[in-house]
C-alpha positions in Angstrom: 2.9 9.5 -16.3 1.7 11.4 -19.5 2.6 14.6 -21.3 1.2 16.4 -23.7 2.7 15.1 -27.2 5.7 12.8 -24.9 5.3 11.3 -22.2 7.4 8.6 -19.8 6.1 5.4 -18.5 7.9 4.3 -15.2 8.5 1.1 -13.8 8.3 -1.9 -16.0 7.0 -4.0 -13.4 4.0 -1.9 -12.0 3.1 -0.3 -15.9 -0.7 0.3 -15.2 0.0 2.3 -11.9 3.0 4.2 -10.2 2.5 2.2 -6.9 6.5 2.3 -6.1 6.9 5.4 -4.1 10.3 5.7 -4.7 9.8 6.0 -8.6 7.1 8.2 -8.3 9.5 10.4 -6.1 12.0 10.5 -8.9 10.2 11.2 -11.4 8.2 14.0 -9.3 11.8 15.2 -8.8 12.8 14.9 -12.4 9.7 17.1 -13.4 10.6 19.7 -10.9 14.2 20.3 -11.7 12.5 20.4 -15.7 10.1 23.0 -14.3 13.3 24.5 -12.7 15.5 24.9 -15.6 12.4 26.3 -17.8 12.4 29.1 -15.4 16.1 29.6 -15.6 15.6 29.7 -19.4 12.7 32.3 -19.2 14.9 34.6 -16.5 18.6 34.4 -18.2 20.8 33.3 -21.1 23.7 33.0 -18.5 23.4 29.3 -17.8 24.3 28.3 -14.7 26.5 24.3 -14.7 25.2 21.9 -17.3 23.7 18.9 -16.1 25.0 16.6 -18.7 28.3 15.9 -20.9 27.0 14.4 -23.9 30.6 13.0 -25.6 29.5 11.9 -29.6 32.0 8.7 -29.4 30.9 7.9 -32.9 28.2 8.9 -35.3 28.5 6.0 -37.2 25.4 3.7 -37.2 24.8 -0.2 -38.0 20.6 0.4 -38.5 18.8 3.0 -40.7 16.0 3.6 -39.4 13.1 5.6 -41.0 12.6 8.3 -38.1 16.2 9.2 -38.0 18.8 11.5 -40.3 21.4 9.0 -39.8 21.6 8.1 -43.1 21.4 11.0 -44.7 23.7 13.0 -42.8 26.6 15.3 -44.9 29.3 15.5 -42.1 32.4 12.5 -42.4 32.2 9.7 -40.0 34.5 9.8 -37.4 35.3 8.7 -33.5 36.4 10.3 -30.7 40.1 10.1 -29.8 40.4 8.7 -26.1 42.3 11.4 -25.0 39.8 13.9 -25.5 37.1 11.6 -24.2 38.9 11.3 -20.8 39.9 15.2 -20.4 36.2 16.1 -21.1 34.9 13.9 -18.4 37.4 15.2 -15.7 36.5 18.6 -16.7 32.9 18.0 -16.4 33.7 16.8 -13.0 35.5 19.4 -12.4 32.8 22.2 -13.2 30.5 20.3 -10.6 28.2 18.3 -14.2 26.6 15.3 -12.4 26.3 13.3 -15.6 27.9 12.0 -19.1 26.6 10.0 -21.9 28.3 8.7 -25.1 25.9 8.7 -27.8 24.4 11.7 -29.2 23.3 10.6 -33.3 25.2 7.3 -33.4 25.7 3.7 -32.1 27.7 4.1 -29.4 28.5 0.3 -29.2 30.8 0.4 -32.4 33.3 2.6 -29.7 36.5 0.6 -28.4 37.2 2.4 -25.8 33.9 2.5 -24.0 35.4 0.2 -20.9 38.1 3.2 -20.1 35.5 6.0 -20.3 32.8 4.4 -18.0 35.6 3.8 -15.7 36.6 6.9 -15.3 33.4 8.7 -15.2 32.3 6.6 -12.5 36.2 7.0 -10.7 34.6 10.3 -10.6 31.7 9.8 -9.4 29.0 10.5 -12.3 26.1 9.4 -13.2 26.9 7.8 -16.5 24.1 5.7 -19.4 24.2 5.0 -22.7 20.9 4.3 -25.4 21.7 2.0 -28.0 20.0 0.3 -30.4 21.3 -3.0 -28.5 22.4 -5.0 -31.7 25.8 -5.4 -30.9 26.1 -5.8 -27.3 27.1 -9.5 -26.1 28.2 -11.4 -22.9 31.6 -9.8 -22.5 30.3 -6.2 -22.8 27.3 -6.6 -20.5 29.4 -8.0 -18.1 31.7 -5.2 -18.6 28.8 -2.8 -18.1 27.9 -4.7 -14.9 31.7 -4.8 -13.4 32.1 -0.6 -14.2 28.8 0.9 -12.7 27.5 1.8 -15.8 23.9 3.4 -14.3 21.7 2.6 -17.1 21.6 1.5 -20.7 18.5 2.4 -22.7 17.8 -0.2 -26.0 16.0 2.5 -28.7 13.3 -0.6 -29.8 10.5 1.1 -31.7 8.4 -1.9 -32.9 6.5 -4.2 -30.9 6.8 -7.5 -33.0 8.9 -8.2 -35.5 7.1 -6.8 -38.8 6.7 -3.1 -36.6 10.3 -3.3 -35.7 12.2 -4.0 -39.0 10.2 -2.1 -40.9 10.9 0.9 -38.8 14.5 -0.1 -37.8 15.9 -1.6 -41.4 19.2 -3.5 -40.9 18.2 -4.7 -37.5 16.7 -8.1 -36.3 13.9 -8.3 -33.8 14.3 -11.5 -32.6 17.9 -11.1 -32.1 17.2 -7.7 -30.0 14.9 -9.2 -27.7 17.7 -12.0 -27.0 20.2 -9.2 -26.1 18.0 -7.6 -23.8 17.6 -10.4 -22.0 21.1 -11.3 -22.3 21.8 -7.1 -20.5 18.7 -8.1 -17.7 20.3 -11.7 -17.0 23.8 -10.7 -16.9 22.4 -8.1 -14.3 20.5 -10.2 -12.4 23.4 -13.0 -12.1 26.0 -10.3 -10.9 24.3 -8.4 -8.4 24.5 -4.7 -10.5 22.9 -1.6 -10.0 22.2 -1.3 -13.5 19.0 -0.1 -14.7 17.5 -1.2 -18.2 15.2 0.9 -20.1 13.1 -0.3 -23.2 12.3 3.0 -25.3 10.1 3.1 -28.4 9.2 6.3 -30.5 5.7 6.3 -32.0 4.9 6.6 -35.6 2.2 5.7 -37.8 3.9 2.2 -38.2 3.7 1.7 -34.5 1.2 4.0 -32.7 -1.4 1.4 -32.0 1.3 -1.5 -29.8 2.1 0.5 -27.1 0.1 -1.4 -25.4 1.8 -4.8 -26.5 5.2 -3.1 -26.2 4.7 -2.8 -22.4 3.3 -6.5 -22.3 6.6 -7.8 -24.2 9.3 -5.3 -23.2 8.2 -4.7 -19.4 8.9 -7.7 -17.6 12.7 -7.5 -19.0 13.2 -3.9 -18.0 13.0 -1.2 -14.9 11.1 1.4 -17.2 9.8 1.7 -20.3 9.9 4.9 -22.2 7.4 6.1 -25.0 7.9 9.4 -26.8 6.5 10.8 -29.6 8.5 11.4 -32.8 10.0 14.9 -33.3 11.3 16.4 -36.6 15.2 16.5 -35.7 15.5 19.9 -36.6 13.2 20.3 -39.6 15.3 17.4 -40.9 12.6 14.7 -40.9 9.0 14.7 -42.2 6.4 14.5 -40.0 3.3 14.1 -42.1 3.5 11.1 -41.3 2.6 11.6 -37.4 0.6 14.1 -35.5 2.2 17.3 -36.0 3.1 19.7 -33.1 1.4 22.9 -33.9 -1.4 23.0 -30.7 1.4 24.0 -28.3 2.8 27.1 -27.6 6.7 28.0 -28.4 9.1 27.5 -25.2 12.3 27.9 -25.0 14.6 24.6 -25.8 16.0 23.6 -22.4 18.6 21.9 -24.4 20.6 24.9 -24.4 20.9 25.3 -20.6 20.7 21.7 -19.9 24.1 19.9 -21.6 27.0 20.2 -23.4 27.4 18.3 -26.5 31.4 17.4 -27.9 31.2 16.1 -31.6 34.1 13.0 -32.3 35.6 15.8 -33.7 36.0 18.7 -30.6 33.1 20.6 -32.1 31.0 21.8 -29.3 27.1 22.1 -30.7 24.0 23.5 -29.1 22.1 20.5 -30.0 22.4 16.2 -29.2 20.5 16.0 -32.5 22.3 18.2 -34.8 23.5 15.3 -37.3 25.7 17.8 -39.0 26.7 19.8 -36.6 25.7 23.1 -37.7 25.2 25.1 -34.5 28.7 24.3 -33.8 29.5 27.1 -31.6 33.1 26.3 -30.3 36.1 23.9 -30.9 36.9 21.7 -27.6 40.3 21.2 -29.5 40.7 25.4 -28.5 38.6 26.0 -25.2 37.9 24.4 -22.0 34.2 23.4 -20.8 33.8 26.4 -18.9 34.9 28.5 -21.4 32.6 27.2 -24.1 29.7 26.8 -22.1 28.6 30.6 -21.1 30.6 32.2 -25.1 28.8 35.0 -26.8 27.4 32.6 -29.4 25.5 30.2 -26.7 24.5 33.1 -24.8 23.1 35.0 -27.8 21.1 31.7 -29.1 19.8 31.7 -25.4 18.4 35.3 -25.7 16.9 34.7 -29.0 15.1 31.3 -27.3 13.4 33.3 -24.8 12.2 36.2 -26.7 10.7 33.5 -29.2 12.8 34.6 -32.1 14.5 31.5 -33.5 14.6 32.4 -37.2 18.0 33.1 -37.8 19.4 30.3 -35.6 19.5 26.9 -37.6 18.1 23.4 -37.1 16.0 25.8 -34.3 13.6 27.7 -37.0 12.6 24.1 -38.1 12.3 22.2 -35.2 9.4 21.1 -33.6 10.9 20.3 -29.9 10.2 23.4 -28.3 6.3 23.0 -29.0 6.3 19.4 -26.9 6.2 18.3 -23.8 9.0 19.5 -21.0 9.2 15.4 -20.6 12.7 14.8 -21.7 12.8 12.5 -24.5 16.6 12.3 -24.7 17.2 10.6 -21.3 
């Protein structure tokens, strides 16, 4: 399935065709409730229950990769303190949000205490993933990930061989990556889990031309694979070197009626890709969920989203996301 500037590929096992009814079905359905919430965005700034928690564990990262901010990034590492992890996922529960993640711009895998929030997001019933860059999982924690219910773990990949990939992902190993995703799809297979593995890549001039051998490779050890094209990160990366996003017309950012995002810290911020956190809108430590999710800032960023005035809202005046493709390239 294709989108202008992003687009999804679904399946692993079928790539050149969507011959399994079932996927096509969900991702019909996924595109719908997209269309849905693009509505929503164009008719209020009143947003009705997020669909996602996104919980920022960490922001610390073992890779430094060329198409990410990462790196660069001015805010202090930090990680989450349990205790607000678990009250944020019963209070997403609690507000009727149907999914959590914990990664938003780090590794999520450096976390401790990853085993006691799956557990409890899935004691309650939500759909709960992770994408990682896959370096540090091993036997015990893909186990773990089997034995909780974790519902799907995405390995960001990026490179096709092993020239593609660590020159795009420096710090990281090829070889050794491809080992741990078929470590994640063996462990799954031996014990029976629901899990589903995703193999994502995001196209640059270093890789635009082995999508094609991406699929061959990554494919047959996944259930999808995912291609998206590369996006600026809030006017915080260059783009010259990809296509630029200029030949689409402005729409507002579904981000900002689609999740909540919780920094390590408490800070509640519009955006899963603002690295240092500047559209920070509440403190978690203060508010609730609900509270945060419908304030006067939130609602005001809304307004200026669908009247197409972004200029005095940062990271937003910069960013190229709201000229792609309503394909979700976070999920």
């Amino acid at each position: 399935m294709e989108g202008k500037g992003i687009f999804m590929i679904m399946d692993g096992k079928e790539l050149n065709s969507m011959s399994n009814n079932n996927q096509q079905q969900k991702l019909e359905n996924r595109l719908r409730d997209q269309l849905d919430q693009k509505k929503t965005a164009i008719q209020s700034n009143i947003a009705k229950v997020p669909r996602l928690l996104m919980l920022e564990v960490n922001n610390a990262c073992n890779l430094k990769c060329v198409m990410c901010y990462n790196p660069d990034m001015i805010r202090s590492k930090g990680t989450m303190p349990l205790e607000m992890g678990l009250r944020a996922i019963n209070e997403a529960a609690d507000m009727g949000i149907k999914e959590v993640t914990f990664y938003t711009v780090g590794e999520p895998l450096i976390y401790r205490d990853l085993e006691t929030l799956i557990k409890e997001a899935k004691r309650l019933n939500l759909y709960c993933y992770l994408t990682s860059n896959g370096l540090l999982l091993n036997q015990e924690t893909s186990e773990m990930f089997c034995e909780q219910g974790l519902d799907s773990f995405k390995f960001s990949i990026d490179g096709a061989n092993k020239d593609e990939y660590e020159a795009i992902r420096v710090n990281g190993n090829f070889d050794k990556l491809v080992e741990k995703v078929k470590l994640l799809k063996d462990t799954r297979d031996r014990m029976g889990s629901n899990l589903k593995i995703i193999c994502a890549t995001v196209l640059t001039e270093l890789n635009k031309n082995s999508t094609e051998d991406f699929k061959k490779l990554f494919g047959p050890l996944s259930d999808e694979i995912f291609v998206s094209e590369m996006t600026n990160q809030g006017g915080k990366m260059d783009l010259n070197s990809i296509k630029e996003f200029g030949d689409q017309e402005f729409s507002p950012c579904r981000i900002l009626w689609d999740r909540i995002v919780i920094c390590y810290d408490g800070k509640i911020t519009a955006c899963c890709i603002d690295f240092d956190a500047e559209l920070t809108y509440d403190d978690y430590n203060k508010t609730s969920l609900s509270e945060a999710w419908n304030n006067q800032v939130i609602m005001k960023w809304r307004e200026l989203h669908m009247k197409k005035d972004v200029n005095d809202i940062p990271l937003c005046k910069d960013c190229t996301l709201p000229y792609t493709s309503d394909i979700d390239i976070f999920d």
